[in-house]
C-alpha positions in Angstrom: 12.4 -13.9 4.8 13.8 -10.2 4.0 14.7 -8.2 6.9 12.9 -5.5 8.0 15.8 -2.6 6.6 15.7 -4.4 3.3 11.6 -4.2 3.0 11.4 -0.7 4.0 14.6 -0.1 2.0 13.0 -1.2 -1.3 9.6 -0.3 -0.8 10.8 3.3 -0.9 12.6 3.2 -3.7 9.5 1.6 -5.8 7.3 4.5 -4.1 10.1 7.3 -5.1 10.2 5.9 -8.9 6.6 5.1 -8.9 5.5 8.8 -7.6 7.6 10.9 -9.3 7.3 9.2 -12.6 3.5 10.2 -11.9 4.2 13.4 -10.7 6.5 13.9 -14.2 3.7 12.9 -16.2 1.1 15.5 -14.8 -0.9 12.8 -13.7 -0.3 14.1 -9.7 0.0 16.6 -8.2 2.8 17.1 -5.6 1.0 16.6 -2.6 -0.8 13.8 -4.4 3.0 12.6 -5.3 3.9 12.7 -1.9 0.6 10.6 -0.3 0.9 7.9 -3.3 4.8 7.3 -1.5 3.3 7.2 1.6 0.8 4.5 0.7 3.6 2.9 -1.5 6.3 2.8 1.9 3.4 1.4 3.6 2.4 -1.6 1.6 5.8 -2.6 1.3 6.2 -3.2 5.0 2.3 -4.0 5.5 2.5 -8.2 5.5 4.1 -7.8 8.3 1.4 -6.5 10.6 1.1 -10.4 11.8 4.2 -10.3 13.4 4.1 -9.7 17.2 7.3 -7.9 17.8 7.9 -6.9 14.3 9.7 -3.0 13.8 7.3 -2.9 11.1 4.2 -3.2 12.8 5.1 0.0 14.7 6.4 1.8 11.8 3.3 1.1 10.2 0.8 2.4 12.4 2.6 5.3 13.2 2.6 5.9 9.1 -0.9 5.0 9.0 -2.1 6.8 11.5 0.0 10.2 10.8 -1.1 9.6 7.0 -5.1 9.4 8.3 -4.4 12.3 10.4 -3.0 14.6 8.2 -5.9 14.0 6.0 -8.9 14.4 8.2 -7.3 17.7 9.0 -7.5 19.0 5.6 -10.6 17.5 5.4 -12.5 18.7 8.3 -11.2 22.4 8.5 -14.1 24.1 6.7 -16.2 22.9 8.6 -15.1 23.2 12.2 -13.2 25.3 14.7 -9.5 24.9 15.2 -9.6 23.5 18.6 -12.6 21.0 17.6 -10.1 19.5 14.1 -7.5 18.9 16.6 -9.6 17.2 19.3 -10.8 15.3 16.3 -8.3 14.2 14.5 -6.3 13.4 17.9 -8.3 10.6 18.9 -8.5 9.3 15.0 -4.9 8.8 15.6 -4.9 7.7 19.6 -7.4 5.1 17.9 -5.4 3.4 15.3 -2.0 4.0 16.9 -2.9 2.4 20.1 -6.5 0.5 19.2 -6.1 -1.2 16.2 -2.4 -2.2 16.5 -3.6 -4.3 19.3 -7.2 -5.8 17.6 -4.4 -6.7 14.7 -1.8 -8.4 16.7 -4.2 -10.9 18.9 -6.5 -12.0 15.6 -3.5 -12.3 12.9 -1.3 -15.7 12.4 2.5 -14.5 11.3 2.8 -15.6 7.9 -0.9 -17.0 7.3 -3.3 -15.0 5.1 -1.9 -11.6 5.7 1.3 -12.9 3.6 -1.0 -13.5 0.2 -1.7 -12.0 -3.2 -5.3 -12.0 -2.4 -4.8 -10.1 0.3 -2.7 -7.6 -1.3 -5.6 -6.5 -3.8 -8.2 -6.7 -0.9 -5.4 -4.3 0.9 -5.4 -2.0 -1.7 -8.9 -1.7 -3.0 -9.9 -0.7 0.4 -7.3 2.2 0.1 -9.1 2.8 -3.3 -12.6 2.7 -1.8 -11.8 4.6 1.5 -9.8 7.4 -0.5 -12.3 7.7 -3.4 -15.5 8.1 -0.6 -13.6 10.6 2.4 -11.2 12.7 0.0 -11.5 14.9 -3.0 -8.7 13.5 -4.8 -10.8 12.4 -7.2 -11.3 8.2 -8.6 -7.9 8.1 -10.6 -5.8 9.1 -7.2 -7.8 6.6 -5.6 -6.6 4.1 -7.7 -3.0 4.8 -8.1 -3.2 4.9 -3.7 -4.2 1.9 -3.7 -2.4 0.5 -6.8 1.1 2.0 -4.9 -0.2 -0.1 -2.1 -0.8 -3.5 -3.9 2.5 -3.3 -5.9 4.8 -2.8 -3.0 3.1 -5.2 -1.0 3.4 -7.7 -3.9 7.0 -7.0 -4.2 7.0 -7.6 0.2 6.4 -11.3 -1.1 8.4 -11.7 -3.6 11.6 -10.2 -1.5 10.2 -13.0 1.3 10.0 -15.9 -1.3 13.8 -14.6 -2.8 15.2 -14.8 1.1 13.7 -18.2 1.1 16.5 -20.0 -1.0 19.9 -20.3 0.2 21.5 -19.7 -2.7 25.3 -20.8 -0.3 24.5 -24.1 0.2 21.7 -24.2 -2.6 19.1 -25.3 -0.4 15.5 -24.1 -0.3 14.4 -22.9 3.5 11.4 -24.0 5.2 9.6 -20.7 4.9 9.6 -21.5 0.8 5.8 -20.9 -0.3 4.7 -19.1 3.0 4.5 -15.3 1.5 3.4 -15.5 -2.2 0.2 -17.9 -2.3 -3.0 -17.9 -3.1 -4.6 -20.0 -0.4 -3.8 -21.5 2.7 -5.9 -24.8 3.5 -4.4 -27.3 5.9 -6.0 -26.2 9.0 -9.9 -25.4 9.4 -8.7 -21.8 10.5 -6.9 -21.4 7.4 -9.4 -23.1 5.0 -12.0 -19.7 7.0 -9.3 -17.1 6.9 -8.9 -17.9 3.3 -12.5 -18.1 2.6 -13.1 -14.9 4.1 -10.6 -13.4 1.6 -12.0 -14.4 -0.9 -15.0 -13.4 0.0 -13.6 -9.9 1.0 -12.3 -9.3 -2.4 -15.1 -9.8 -4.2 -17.6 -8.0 -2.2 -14.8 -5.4 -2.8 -14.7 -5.5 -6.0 -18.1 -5.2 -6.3 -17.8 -1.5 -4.1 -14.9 -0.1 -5.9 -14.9 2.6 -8.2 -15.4 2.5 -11.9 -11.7 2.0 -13.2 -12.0 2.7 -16.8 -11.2 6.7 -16.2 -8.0 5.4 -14.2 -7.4 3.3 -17.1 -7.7 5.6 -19.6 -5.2 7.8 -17.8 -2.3 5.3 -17.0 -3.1 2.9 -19.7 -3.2 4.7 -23.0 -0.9 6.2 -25.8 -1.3 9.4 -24.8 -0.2 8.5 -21.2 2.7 6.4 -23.0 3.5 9.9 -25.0 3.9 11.8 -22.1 5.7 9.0 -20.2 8.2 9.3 -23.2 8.9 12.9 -23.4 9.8 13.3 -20.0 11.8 10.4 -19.7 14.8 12.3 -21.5 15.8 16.0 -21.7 13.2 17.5 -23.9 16.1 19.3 -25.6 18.5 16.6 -25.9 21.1 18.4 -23.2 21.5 16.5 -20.6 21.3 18.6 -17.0 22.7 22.2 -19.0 18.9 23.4 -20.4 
């Protein structure tokens, strides 16, 4: 498998490209820009929040919990004092830094369902749901959140599967086919955790937002048109305007 330095290392180059290509288009705002990277960083190193003593299950959490954070300050500062948002929001983050990291680490199996393309959609349409229901960013943020989630964590398993052939002595590790799958059923646990996947993502499904508007935005000529003229200098000079 990848290396922790190399995951982190190329998830924030896809969340850098990703963003500002969004935030070039109009389609973000900078703050919006700057969350979408954040949620981008943290898929890429996300699979591998089953690993005990994994660098990357502290990064994440202290990224997930400074992300959550930030955002339920914004969100609850109309309507409470100052002392109250930070009281607040302090145990949010005690809570997932220190409670959930935990609840993770003694139910998860390293490389078992957490290293899956199902769960990599379920992953990021709860970022989709979760975003669309406590924020005012509106359903198309939502979905590029959680889409900058999904992607990175599906290129997580791909850099795994990569890592997993010794390309030296042209040999195919062990750990071949134990990050980008669809199922896992040897074991009875395995045959539930992947049941419960699947059942995850389509009760998700179901819950998420109508995508058509995020569609239409992303998706469209008029998106591609946009994407096009600020992918070179508008006047032709390059970096002397």
């Amino acid at each position: 498998m990848a290396n922790f330095k190399t995951h982190i290392t190329i998830s924030a180059i896809s969340s850098v490209i990703l963003a500002e290509t969004l935030l070039s288009m109009g389609i973000l705002t900078p703050v919006d820009a700057l969350m979408a990277f954040v949620f981008g960083v943290a898929g890429g190193i996300l699979p591998d929040i089953d690993s005990d003593y994994s660098k990357s299950v502290t990064l994440l959490f202290n990224i997930i919990s400074m992300s959550i954070t930030t955002i339920l300050l914004f969100m609850l500062t109309p309507r409470y004092s100052l002392l109250e948002i930070f009281m607040i929001s302090g145990a949010v983050f005690v809570l997932i830094r220190f409670g959930f990291i935990g609840i993770f680490r003694w139910i998860s199996v390293h490389r078992g369902m957490m290293h899956s393309i199902p769960m990599a959609i379920v992953l990021g349409l709860v970022v989709v749901i979760v975003m669309e229901a406590l924020s005012e960013v509106g359903i198309v943020v939502s979905w590029i959140y959680g889409l900058m989630l999904t992607v990175n964590y599906f290129i997580h398993l791909v850099l795994d599967e990569l890592y997993s052939i010794d390309l030296n002595n042209q040999k195919i590790k062990r750990s071949a086919g134990t990050a980008l799958k669809l199922f896992q059923l040897k074991t009875l646990k395995e045959k539930v955790d992947t049941l419960i996947v699947y059942l995850s993502l389509m009760l998700l499904f179901y819950l998420s937002p109508d995508s058509q508007l995020f569609v239409d935005t992303i998706f469209t000529q008029e998106a591609w048109t946009r994407f096009v003229g600020v992918l070179l200098p508008y006047d032709g000079r390059w970096f002397f305007h």
